[in-house]
N, C-alpha and C positions, 0 to 999 in steps of 0.2 A: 504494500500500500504506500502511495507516496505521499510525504506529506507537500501540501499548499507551499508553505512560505520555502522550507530550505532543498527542495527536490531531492531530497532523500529516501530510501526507499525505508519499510521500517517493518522490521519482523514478530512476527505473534509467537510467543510462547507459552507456554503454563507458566501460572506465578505457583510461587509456593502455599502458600494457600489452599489453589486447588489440587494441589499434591498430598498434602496431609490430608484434606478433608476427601479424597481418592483412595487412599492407604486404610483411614477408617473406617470407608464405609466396606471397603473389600473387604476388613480382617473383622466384624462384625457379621459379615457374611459367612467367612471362612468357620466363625465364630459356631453361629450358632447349624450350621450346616453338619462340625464334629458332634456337637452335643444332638442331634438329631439320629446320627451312629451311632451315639454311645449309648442311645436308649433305647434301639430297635437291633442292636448287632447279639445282644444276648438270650435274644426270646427267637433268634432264626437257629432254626439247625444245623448240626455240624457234619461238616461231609460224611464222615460215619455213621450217622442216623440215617442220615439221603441214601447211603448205600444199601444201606440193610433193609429199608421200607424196600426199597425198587427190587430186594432179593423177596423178600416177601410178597409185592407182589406179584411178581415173575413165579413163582413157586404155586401161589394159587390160583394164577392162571393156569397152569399147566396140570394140578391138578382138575379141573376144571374140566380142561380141555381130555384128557384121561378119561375123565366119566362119559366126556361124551364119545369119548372112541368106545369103549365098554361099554355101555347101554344103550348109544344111539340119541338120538333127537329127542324122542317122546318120554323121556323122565319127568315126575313136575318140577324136580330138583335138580339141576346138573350139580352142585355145589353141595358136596358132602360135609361142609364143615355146619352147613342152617340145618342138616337134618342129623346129622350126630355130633360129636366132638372125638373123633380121631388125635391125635397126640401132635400132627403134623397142624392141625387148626389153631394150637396156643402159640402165640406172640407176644405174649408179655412183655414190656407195658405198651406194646403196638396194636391198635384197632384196627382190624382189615375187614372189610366190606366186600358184597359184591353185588350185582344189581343185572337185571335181565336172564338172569339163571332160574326164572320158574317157567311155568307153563302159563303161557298166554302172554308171555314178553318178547312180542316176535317184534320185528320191525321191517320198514321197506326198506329196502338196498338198493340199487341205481336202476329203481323205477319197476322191478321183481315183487311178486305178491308180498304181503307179508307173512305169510306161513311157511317161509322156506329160510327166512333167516332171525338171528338173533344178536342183539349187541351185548356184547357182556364187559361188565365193567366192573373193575377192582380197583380199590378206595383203600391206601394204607393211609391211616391217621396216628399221631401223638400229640396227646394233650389236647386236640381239638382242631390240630392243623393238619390239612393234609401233604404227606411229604413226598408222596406215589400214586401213579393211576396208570392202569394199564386196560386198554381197548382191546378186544377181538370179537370180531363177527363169523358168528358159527352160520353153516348152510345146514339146510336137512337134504342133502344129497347122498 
């Protein structure tokens, strides 16, 4: 910018000023952004719980999927752990779930009746979170 009287050209900087009140407002950010982690990092789970959910789900998937190679489609139950308690169904202190494993939990598949397939879905929870889910769609073929 030049000035009028002495044809000088004259350059814009930050004063200091807005350099401190720039620093503060960042590390107030910085600020309360840590304390934001420090109070949400101890109520998530630790890779070894994630691990172990995902094996338990994967385990009752597959027993799952078992029954239905053994019995076929037409069980009300494919999921032996809601209609007994086998030794392999405890998870303590892990809640595991499953859903779609009765009779009459068919669903459409890519536009196929719905009496030919089924979504089955397993739910590892701790505490009330869940840390695992595992999807498969059974056929009655």
């Amino acid at each position: 910018m030049k000035n009028r009287l002495s044809g000088k050209t004259q350059e814009r900087a930050f004063t200091l000023i807005e350099l401190v009140a720039f620093i503060v407002i960042v590390g107030l950010a910085a600020y309360a952004l840590l304390r934001m982690f420090e109070q949400t990092l101890p109520h998530s789970p630790t890779p070894a719980q994630l691990a172990q959910a995902t094996q338990f789900a994967q385990e009752r998937m597959e027993l799952i999927l078992g029954q239905r190679e053994a019995f076929g489609y037409g069980p009300a139950e494919l999921d032996p752990c809601k209609t007994g308690s086998p030794t392999v169904c405890t998870t303590s202190p892990y809640v595991v779930t499953s859903t779609g494993t009765t009779l009459g939990s068919e669903v459409a598949w890519n536009g196929n009746p719905t009496t030919n397939f089924k979504l089955v879905t397993v739910t590892v929870t701790l505490g009330g979170t869940a840390l695992a889910r595992s999807n498969a769609v059974v056929s009655n073929y």
